[in-house]
matplotlib code that plots the C-alpha trace (Angstrom):
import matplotlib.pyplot as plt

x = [5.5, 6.1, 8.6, 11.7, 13.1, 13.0, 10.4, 7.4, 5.7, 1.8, 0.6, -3.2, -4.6, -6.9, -7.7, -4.9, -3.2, -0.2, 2.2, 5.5, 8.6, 11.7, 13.2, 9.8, 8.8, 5.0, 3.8, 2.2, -1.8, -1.6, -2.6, -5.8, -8.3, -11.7, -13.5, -12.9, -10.2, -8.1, -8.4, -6.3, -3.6, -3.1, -2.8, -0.7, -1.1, -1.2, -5.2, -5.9, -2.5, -1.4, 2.5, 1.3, 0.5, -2.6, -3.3, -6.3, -7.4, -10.6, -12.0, -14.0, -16.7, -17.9, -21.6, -23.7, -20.9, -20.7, -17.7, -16.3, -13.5, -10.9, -8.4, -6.5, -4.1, -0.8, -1.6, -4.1, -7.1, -9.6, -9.6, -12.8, -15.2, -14.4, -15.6, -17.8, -19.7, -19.4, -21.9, -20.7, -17.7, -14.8, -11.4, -9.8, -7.2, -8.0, -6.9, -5.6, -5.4, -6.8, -9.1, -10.4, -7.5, -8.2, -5.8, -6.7, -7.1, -10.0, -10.4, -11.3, -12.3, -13.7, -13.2, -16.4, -19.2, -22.0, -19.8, -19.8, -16.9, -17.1, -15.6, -15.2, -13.4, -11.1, -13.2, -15.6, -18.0, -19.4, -18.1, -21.0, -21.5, -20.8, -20.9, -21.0, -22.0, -19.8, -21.6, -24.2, -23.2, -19.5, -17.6, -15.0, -11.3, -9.7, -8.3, -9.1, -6.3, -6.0, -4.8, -4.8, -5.2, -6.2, -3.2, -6.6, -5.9, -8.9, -8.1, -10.1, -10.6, -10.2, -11.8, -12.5, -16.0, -16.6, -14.6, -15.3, -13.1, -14.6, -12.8, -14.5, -14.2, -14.0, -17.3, -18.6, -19.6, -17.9, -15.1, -15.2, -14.5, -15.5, -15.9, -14.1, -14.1, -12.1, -12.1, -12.6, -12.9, -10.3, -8.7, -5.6, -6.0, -5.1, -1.7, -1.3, 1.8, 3.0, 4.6, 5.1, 5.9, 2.8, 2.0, -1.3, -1.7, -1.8, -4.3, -2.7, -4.9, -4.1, -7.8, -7.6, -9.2, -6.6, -7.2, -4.9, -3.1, -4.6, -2.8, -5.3, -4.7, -6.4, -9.4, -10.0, -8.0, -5.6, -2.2, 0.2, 1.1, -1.5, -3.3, -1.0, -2.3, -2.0, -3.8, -1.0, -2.2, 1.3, 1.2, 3.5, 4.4, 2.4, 0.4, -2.5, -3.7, -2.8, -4.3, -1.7, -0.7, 1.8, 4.9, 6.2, 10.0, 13.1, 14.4, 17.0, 18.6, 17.1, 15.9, 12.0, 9.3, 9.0, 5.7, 6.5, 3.9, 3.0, 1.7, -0.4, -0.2, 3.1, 5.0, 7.0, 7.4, 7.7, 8.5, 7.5, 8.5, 5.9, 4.9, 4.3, 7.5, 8.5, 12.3, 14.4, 18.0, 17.5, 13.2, 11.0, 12.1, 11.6, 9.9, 10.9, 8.0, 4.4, 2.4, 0.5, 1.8, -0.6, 1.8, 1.9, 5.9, 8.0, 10.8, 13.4, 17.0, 16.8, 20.4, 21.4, 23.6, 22.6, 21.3, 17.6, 16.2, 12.4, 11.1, 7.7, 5.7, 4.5, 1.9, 4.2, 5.4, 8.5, 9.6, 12.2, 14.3, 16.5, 19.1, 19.2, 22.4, 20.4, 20.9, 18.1, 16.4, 14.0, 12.7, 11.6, 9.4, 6.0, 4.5, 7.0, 4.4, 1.4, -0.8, 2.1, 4.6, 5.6, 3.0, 0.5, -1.6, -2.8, -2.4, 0.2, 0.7, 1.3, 4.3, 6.6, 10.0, 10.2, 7.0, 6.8, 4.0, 1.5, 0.1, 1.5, 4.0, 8.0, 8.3, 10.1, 7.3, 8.6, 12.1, 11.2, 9.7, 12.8, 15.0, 12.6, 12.7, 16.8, 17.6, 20.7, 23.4, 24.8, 21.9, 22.6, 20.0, 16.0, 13.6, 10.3, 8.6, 9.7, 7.4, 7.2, 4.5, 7.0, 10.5, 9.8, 9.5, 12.6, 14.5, 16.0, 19.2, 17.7, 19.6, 17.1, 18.0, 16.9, 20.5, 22.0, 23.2, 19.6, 19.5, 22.2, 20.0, 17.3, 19.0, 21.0, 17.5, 14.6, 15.2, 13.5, 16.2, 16.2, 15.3]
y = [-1.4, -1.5, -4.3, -1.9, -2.8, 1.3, 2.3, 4.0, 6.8, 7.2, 10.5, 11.2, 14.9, 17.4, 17.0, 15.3, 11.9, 11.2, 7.9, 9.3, 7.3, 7.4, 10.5, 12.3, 12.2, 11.2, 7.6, 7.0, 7.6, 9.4, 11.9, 11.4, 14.3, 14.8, 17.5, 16.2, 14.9, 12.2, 12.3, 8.9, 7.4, 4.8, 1.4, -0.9, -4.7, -7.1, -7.9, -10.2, -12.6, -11.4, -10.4, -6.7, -4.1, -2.5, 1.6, 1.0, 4.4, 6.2, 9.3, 12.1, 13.6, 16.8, 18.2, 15.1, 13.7, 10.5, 8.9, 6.1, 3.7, 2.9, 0.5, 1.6, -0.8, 0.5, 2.4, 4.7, 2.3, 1.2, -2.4, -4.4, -4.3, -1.0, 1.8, 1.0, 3.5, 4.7, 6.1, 9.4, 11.4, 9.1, 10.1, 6.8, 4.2, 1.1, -1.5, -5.1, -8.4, -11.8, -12.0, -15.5, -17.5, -17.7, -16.8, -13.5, -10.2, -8.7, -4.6, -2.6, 0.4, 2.8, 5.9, 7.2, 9.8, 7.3, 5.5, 1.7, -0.1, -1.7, -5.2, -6.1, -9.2, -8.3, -8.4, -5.6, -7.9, -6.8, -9.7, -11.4, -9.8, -6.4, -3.3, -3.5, -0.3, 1.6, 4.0, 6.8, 10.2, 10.8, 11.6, 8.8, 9.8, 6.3, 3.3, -0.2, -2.1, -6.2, -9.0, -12.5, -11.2, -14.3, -16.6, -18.5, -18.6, -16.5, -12.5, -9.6, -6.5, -3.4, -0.6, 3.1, 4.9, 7.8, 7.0, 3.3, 0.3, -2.2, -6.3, -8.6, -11.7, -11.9, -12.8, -9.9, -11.1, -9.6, -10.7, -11.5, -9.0, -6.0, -2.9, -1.3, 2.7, 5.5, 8.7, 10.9, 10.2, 8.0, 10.2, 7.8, 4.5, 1.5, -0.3, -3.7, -5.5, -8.6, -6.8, -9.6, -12.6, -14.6, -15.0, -13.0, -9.4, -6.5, -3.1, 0.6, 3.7, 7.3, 9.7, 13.2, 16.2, 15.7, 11.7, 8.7, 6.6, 2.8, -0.4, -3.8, -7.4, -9.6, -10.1, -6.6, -6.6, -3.6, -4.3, -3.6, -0.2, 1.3, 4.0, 6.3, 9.7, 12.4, 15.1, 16.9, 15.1, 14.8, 10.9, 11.3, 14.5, 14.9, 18.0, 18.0, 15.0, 11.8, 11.8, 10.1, 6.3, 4.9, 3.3, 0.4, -1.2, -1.3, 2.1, 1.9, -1.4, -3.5, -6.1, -5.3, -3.3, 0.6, 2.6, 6.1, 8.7, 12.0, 14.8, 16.7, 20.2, 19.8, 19.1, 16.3, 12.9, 10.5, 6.6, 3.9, 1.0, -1.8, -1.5, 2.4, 3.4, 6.6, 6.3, 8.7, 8.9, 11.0, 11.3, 12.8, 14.7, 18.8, 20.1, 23.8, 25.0, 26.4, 23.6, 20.7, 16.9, 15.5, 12.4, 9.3, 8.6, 6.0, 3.9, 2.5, 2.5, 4.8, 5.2, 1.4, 2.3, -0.2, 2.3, 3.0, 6.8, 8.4, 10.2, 12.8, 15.0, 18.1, 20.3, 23.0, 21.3, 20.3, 16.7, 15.7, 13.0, 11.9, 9.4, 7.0, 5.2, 1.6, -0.8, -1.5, -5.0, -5.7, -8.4, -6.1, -4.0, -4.5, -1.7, 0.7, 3.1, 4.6, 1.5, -0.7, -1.2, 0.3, -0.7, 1.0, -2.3, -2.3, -5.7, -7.1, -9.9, -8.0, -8.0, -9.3, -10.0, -13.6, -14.8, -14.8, -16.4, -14.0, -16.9, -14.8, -17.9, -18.2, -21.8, -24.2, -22.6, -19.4, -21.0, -22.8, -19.3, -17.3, -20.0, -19.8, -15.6, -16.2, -17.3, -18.7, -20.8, -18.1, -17.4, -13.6, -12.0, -11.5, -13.8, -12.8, -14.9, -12.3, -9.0, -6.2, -7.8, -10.1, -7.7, -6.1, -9.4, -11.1, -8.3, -9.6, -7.5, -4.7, -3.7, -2.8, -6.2, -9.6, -12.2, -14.9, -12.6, -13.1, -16.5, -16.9, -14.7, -16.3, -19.7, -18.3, -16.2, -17.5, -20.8, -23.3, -25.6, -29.2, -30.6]
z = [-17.3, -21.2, -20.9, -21.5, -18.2, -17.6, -14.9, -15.7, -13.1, -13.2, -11.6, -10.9, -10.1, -10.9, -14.3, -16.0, -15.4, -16.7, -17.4, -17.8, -18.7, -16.7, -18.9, -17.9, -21.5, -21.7, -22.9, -26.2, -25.3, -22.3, -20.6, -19.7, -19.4, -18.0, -16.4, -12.9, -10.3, -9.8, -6.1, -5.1, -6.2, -9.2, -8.5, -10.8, -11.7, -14.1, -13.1, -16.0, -16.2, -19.3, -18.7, -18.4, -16.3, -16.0, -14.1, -11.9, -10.5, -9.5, -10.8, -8.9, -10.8, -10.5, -11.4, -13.0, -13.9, -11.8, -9.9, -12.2, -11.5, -14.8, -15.2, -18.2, -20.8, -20.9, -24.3, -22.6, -23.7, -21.4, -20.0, -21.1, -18.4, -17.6, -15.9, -12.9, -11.6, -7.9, -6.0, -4.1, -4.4, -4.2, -2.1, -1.6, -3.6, -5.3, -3.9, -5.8, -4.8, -4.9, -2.1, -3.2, -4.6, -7.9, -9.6, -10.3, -8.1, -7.2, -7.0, -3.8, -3.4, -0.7, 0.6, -0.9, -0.2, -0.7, 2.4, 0.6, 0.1, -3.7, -5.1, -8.8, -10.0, -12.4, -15.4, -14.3, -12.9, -9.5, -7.0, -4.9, -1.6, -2.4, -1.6, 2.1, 3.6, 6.1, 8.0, 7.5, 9.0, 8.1, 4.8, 4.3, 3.0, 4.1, 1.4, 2.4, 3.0, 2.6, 3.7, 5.8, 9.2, 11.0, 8.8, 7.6, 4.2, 3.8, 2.7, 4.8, 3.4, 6.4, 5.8, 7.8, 7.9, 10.1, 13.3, 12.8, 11.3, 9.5, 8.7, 6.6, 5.1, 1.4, 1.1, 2.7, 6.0, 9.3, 11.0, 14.5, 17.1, 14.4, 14.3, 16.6, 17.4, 17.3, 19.6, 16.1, 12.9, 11.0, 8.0, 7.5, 5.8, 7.4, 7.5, 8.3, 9.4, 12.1, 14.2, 16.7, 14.4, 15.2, 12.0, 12.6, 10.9, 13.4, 11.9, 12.6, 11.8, 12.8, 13.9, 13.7, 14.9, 18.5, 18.0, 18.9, 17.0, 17.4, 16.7, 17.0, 17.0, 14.3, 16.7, 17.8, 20.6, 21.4, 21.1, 24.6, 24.4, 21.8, 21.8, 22.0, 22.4, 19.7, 21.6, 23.5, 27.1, 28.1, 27.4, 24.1, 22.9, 19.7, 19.2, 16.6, 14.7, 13.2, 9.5, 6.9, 6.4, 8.9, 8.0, 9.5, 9.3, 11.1, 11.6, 14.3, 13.3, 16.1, 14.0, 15.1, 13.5, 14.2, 13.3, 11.8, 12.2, 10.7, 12.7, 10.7, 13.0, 14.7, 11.4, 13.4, 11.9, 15.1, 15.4, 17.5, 19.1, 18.3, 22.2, 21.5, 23.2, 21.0, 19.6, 21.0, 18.9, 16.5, 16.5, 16.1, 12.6, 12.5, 9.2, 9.7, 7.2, 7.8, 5.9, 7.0, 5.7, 3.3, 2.2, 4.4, 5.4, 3.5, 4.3, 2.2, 1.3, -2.3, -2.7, -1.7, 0.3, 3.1, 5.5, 6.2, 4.7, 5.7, 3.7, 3.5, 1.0, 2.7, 1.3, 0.4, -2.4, -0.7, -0.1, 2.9, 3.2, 6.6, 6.2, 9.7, 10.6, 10.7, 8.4, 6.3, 6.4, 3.9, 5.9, 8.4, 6.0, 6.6, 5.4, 4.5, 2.4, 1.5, -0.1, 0.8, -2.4, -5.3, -7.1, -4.6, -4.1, -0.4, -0.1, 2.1, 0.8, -2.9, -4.4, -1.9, -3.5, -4.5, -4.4, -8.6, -8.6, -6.3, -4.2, -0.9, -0.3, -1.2, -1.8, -5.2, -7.7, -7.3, -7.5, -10.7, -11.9, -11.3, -13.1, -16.1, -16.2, -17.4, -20.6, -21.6, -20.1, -17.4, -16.3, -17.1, -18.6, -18.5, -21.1, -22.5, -19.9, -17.5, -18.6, -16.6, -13.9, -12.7, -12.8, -9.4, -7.8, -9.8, -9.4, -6.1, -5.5, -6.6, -9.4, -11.8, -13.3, -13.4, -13.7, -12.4, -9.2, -8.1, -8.4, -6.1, -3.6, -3.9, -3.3, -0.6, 1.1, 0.0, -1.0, 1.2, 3.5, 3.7, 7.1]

ax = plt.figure().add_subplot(projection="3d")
ax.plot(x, y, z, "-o")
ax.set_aspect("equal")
plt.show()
């Protein structure tokens, strides 16, 4: 985040949030401390195009304090334009992206008590249309998620109230073939991922209280297989309820997208078949401990190694990891955690490894951007046009580096063919 090529870690929570450098050592200005709760977590992103990050996170107040949202500089200072005000207690994540194709990202946020779902432009300025309102009986937990489900070129912003899920167009109006209802009340945010390489965007949510776990098309349509039920019927062997974020990648090497779920009661962790068959080999994963899972599952490859590893947070303070004999395709991983990336933006088409230039598209700009992050005439090492908001996407190999090795994946993956 500061440019040092070193990651940073942002941690919200009851009180205190922290921005800790890779060492654990604390940054220069932080924490931060007020008498209330970080409920969600942080969102990072460079919202105003200036080469560097800013924490965008939402804060819980308690008595007359009110619920605020912040986006903080990397020195602990506040953002111009910032804190909004929120009306409710707020449980949810920010979300970033650029639902209008501006240039710059918008902010999103729901998940609150007064059951809206807010939009600022980056700036602080409330964006036209907005807040749309959810629904009026239920306390709402659930992030909004976005992205291009129809392949339009238009963003929709998803969104959970109540047992309710809500798509709308970035100008606030509704999208066709929305809402659509759940059995019980939708805790878990939603994920979105193609999962059958139409180009459209398919919407996963978990319910709990002995809910199901849905999976729709772009139009509100059920995808082939989904539900599947989560309420010990006999149908698939899940006892209990469905509340955290699904993930959703390749996790037994076939080449297509699975969907790992969290039980909160059972303490399994189960995968899917995009069809809703449940994977066998291996699945679903034991916790042997007493303790419900709060944290959503993630997929990735930490130890590149090649292979695929799950991993889960559990509210007993412990977190587990399985290692899965697959090999791990990047290509595959749609959604593979809680908010989507890294950076914890909730926008799929966020930070997707060589697309420099955040337009959602790999084409010869983000070729021409890449060349222009090296300096020198091997290509070898990182310029000061490449700050900390591009690294994550230049970093193409994964090596915590950004050199002429990838350059030569881009060119040889990403690069566009001639015809």
């Amino acid at each position: 985040m500061d440019g040092d090529n070193a990651p940073e870690i942002a941690v919200a929570g009851s009180y205190y949030f922290y921005l800790l450098r890779s060492n654990g050592s604390v940054c220069p200005g932080w924490p931060k401390s007020i008498n209330g709760v970080w409920p969600g977590s942080p969102a990072l992103y460079d919202i105003d195009n200036d080469g560097t990050l800013e924490i965008i996170v939402a804060y819980n107040g308690t008595g007359s304090a009110p619920s605020v949202l912040y986006v903080f500089n990397m020195d602990g200072t506040i953002a111009a334009g910032w804190p909004r005000t929120v009306g409710g207690a707020v449980k949810g994540s920010p979300a970033v992206a650029d639902i209008d194709g501006d240039g710059y990202v918008e902010i999103v946020l729901s998940g609150n008590f007064d059951h809206n779902v807010y939009i600022w432009r980056h700036n602080g300025e409330p964006y036209p249309g907005w807040p749309q309102h959810d629904n009026e009986f239920s306390e709402a937990y659930c992030s909004a998620s976005v992205g291009d489900l129809d392949n339009d070129g238009d963003m929709e912003i998803v969104s959970a109230g109540g047992s309710k899920i809500f798509v709308r167009h970035h100008d606030g109006t509704t999208a066709a073939g929305w809402p659509r209802s759940a059995s019980t009340t939708i805790d878990g945010s939603p994920a979105l991922a193609d999962i059958d390489g139409d180009g459209d965007l398919e919407i996963f949510v978990g319910s709990s209280m002995g809910g199901m776990a849905y999976v729709w098309h772009h139009n509100g349509a059920f995808v082939q297989g989904w539900p599947v039920n989560t309420g010990g019927s006999g149908q698939i062997l899940i006892d209990g309820s469905v509340a955290p974020t699904p993930a959703i990648g390749d996790v037994d090497g076939d080449g297509e997208v699975d969907i790992v779920i969290a039980d909160c009661d059972s303490h399994n962790v189960y995968a899917f078949s995009k069809n809703g068959v449940p994977l066998a080999n291996g699945w679903p994963k034991v916790v042997p401990e007493a303790y419900q899972y709060v944290a959503s599952p993630a997929i990735g490859d930490i130890d590149k190694d090649g292979t695929v590893e799950v991993a889960i947070g559990t509210r007993g303070g412990f977190v587990y990891l399985w290692r899965e004999q697959a090999a791990y395709d990047e290509n595959t991983m749609e959604w593979p955690m809680f908010r989507h990336d890294l950076q914890q933006t909730g926008w799929y088409e966020g930070l997707r490894r060589g697309d420099l230039d955040g337009d959602g598209r790999v084409d010869l700009a983000d070729y021409s951007e890449l060349r222009n992050c090296l300096a020198g005439p091997g290509l070898h090492m990182p310029s000061d046009r490449c700050g900390p908001a591009l690294f994550a996407r230049a970093d193409l190999d994964g090596d915590d580096d950004v050199d002429i090795r990838d350059y030569a994946v881009f060119q040889l993956t990403f690069a566009p063919r001639p015809k």
